[in-house]
C-alpha positions as CSV (number, residue, x, y, z in Angstrom):
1,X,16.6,41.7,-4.6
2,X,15.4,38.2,-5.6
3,X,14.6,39.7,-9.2
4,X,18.2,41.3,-9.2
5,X,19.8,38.0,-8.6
6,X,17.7,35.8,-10.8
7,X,18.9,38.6,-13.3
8,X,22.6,37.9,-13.2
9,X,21.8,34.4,-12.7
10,X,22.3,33.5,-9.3
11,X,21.4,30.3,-8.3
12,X,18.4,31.3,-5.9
13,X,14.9,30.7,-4.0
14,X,12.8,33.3,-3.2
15,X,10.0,33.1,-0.6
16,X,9.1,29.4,-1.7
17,X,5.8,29.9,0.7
18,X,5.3,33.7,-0.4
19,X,6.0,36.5,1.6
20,X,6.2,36.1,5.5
21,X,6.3,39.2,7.5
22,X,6.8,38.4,10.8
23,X,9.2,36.5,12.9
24,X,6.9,33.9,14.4
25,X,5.3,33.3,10.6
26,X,9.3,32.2,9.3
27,X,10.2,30.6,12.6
28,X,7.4,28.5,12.0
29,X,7.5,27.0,7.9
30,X,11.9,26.7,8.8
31,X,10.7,24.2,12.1
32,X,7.8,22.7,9.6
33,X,10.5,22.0,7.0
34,X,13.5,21.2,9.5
35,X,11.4,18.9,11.7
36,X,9.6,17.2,8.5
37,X,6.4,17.8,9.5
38,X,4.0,17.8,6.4
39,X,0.4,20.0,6.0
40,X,-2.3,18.0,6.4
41,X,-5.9,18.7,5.9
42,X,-6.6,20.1,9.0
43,X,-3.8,23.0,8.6
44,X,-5.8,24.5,5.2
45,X,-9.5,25.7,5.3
46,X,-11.6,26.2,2.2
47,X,-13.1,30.2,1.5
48,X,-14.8,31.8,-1.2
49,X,-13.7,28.8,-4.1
50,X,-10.1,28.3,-2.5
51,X,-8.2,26.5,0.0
52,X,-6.0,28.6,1.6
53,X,-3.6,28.2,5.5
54,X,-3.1,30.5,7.6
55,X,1.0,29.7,7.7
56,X,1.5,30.7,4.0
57,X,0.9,33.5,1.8
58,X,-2.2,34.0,-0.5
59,X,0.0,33.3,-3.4
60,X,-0.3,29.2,-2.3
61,X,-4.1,29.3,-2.5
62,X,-5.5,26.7,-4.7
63,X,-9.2,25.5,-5.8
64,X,-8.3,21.9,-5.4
65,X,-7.2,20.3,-2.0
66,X,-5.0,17.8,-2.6
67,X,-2.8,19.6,-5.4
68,X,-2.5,22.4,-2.5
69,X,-1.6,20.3,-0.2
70,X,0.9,18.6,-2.6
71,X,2.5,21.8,-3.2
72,X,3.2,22.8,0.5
73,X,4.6,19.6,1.2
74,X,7.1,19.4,-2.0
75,X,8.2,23.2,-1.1
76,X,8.8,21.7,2.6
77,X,11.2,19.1,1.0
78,X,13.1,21.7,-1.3
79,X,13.1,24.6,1.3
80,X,15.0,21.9,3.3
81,X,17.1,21.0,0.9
82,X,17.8,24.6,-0.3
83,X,18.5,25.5,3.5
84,X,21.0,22.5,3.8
85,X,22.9,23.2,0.2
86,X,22.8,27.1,0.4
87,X,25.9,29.5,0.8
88,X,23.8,32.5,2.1
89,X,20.4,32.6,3.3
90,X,18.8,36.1,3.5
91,X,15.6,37.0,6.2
92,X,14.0,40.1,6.0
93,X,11.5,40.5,8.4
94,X,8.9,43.1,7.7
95,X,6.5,43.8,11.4
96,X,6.1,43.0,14.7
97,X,2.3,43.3,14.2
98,X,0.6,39.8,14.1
99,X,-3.1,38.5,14.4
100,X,-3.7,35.4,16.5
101,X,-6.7,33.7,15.7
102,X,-10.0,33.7,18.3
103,X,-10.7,30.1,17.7
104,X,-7.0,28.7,18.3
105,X,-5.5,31.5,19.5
106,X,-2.7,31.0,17.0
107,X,-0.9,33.7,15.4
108,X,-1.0,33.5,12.1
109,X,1.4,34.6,9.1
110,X,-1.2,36.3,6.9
111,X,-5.7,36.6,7.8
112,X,-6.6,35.6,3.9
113,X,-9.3,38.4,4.7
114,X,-11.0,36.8,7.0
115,X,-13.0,38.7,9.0
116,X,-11.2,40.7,11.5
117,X,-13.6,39.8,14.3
118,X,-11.9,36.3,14.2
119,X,-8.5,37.6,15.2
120,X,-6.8,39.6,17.7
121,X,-4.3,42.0,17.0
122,X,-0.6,42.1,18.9
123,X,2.4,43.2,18.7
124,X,5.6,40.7,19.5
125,X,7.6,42.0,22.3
126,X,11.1,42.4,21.9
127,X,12.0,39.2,24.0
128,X,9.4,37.2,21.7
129,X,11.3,38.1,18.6
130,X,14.3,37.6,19.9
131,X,13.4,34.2,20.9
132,X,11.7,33.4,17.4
133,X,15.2,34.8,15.4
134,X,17.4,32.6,17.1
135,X,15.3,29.7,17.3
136,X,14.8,30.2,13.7
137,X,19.0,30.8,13.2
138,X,19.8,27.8,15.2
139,X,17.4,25.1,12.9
140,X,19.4,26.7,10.2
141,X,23.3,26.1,11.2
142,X,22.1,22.8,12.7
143,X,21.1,21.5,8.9
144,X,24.2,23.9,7.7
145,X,27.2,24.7,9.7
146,X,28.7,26.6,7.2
147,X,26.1,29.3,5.7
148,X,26.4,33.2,5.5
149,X,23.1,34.3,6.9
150,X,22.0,37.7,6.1
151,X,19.5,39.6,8.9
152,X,17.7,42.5,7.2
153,X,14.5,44.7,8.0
154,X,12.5,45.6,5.2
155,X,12.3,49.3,4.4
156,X,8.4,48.9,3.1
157,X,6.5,50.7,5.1
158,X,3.0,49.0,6.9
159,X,1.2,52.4,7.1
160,X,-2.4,50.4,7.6
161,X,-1.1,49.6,10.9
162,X,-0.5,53.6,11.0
163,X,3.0,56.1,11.2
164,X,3.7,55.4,15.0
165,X,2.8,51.9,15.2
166,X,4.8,51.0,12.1
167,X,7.9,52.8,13.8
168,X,7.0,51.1,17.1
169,X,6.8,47.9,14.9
170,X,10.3,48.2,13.5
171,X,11.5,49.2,16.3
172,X,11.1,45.9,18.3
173,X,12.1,44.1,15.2
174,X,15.6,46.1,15.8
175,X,16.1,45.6,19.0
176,X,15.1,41.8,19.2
177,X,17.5,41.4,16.1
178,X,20.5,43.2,17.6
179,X,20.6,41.2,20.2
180,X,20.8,38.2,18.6
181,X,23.4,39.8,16.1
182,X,25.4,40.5,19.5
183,X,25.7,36.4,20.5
184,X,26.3,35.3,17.2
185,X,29.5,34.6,15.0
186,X,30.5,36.6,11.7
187,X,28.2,33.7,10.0
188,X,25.3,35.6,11.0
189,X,25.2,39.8,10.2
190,X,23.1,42.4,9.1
191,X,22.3,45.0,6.2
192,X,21.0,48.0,6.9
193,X,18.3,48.0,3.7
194,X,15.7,50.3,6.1
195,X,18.6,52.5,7.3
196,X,19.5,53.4,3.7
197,X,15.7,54.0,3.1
198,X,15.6,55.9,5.5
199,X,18.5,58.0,6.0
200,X,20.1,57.8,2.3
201,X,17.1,57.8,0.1
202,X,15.1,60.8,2.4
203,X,12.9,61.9,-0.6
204,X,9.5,60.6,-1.5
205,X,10.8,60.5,-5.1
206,X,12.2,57.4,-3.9
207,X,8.7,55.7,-3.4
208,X,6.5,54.4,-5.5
209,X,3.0,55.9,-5.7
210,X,1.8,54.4,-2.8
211,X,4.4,55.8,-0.8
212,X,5.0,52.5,1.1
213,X,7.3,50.9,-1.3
214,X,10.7,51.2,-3.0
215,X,11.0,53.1,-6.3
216,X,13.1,50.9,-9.2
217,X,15.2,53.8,-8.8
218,X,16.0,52.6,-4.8
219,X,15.6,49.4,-5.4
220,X,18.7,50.0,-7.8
221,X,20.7,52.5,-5.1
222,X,19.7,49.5,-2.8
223,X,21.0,46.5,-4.8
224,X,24.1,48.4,-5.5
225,X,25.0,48.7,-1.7
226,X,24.1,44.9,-1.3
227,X,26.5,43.9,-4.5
228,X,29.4,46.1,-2.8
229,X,29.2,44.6,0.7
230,X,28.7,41.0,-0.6
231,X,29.2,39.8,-4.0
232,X,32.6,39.0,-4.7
233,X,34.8,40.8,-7.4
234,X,34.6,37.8,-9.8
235,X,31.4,37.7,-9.6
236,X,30.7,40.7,-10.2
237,X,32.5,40.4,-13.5
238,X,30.6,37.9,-14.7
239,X,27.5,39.9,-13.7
240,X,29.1,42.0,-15.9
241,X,29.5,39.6,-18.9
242,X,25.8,38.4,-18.1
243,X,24.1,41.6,-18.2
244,X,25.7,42.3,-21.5
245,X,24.7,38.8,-22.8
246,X,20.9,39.4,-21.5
247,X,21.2,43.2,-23.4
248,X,22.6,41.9,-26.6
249,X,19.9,39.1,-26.5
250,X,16.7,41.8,-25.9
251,X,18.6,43.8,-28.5
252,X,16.6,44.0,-32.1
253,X,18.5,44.3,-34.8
254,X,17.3,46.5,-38.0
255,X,18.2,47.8,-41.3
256,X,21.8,44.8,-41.4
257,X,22.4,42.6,-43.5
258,X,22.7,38.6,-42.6
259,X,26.7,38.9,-42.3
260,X,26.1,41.9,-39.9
261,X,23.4,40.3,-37.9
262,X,25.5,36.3,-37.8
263,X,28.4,38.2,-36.5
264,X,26.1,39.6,-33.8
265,X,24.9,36.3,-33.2
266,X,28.4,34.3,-32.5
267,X,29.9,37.5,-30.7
268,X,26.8,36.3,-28.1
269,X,27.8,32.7,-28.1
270,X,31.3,33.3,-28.0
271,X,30.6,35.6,-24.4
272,X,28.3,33.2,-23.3
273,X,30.2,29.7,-23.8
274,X,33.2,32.1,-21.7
275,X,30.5,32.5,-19.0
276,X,29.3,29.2,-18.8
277,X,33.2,27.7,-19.2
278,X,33.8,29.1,-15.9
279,X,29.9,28.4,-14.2
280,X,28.8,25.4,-16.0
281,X,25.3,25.9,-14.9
282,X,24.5,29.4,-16.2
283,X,21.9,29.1,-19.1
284,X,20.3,31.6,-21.4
């Protein structure tokens, strides 16, 4: 969805720390960020040429220490900043499956591959998650009284954890969402992206070949359900006007002459300085 956005040219961030699956793992970077509380060297550990934390995805890793922990700290500062500034914020949480670490015994957002003798595997109770969604909702309106935030459950399935336990997993995530969903004002609501995976999209033809996530093909019947329910009608005209500016662009133009191709060129520039006279920021 982030890919779908950054296509039309949404202003966005995506996952500044990576992918977080759990609850617990987003409650816990939104309180770093809210509460300005900055990685230090004790938060990272170093393993086969990298350091890596146990808070963040793999994709933060980094061979030198102080560049990593530069990094973390300046995505703290914009995550705040995009958290204060932003319209809409949208969580999808992913499992209620977590490993807490022997040593610490805290629960971690993703094991780096660690050995799994060094963690113990859980599952959040409902009560837990609960707890963790609107703790993280209420840092959120605090810094931003007036954002949209969208609650979704990923549709992508976490078959290691096996069939039942992934169905057990989602459905705590449902019930400890719905609950908060019931206390909170129209600022706060829910799409149904695994309910349209599952009940609309009932054919593995809509998987890829792992069978565990979207096809394009989904992810396009998905997008298309999210644009319907939440992008506005002007905007989705000037999706419109981008998509045919980003076409045009990637278009390759053969066997014309240089009158034929100029006038290709200024029917783009034409569309896009109408784009960008009404959203100043849009750049191609």
């Amino acid at each position: 969805m982030g890919d779908k956005l950054s296509y039309y040219k949404f202003q966005n961030s995506v996952n500044p720390f990576g992918i977080l699956f759990h609850p617990l793992a987003i409650d816990q970077i939104i309180y770093r960020a809210v509460n300005n509380l900055p990685f230090i060297e004790d938060d990272i550990f170093f393993k086969d040429g990298l350091w890596r934390c146990f808070e963040v995805h793999s994709a933060m890793n980094n061979s030198d220490k102080t560049a990593m922990l530069e990094n973390l700290n300046n995505l703290l500062t914009g995550t705040l900043e995009n958290i204060r500034n932003a319209s809409h914020i949208v969580i999808t949480y992913g499992t209620a499956w977590v490993y807490r670490e022997c040593k610490t015994e805290n629960i971690v957002a993703n094991c780096h591959k660690v050995s799994a003798s060094q963690f113990k595997k859980e599952i959040l109770s409902v009560d837990t998650i609960e707890g963790a969604i609107e703790s993280t909702l209420s840092m959120i309106v605090n810094q931003n009284p007036t954002v949209h935030i969208l609650l979704t459950i990923s549709p992508v399935r976490h078959l290691k954890d096996g069939m039942a336990e992934n169905q057990r997993s989602k459905a705590n995530l449902f019930a400890g969402m719905h609950q908060v969903l019931e206390q909170r004002s129209d600022r706060v609501t829910y799409f149904p992206s695994y309910e349209i995976m599952m009940d609309e999209l009932r054919d593995y033809r809509y998987y890829n070949q792992d069978l565990i996530h979207p096809s394009p093909l989904a992810i396009d019947y998905i997008w298309q359900k999210f644009a319907d329910s939440y992008i506005s009608p002007k905007a989705l005209l000037t999706m419109d006007k981008v998509a045919s500016v980003r076409k045009a662009l990637a278009h390759r133009t053969m066997n014309v002459g240089p009158n034929d191709h100029n006038s290709h060129l200024e029917k783009i520039d034409e569309l896009i300085r109408e784009i960008q006279a009404d959203i100043p920021h849009i750049e191609f």
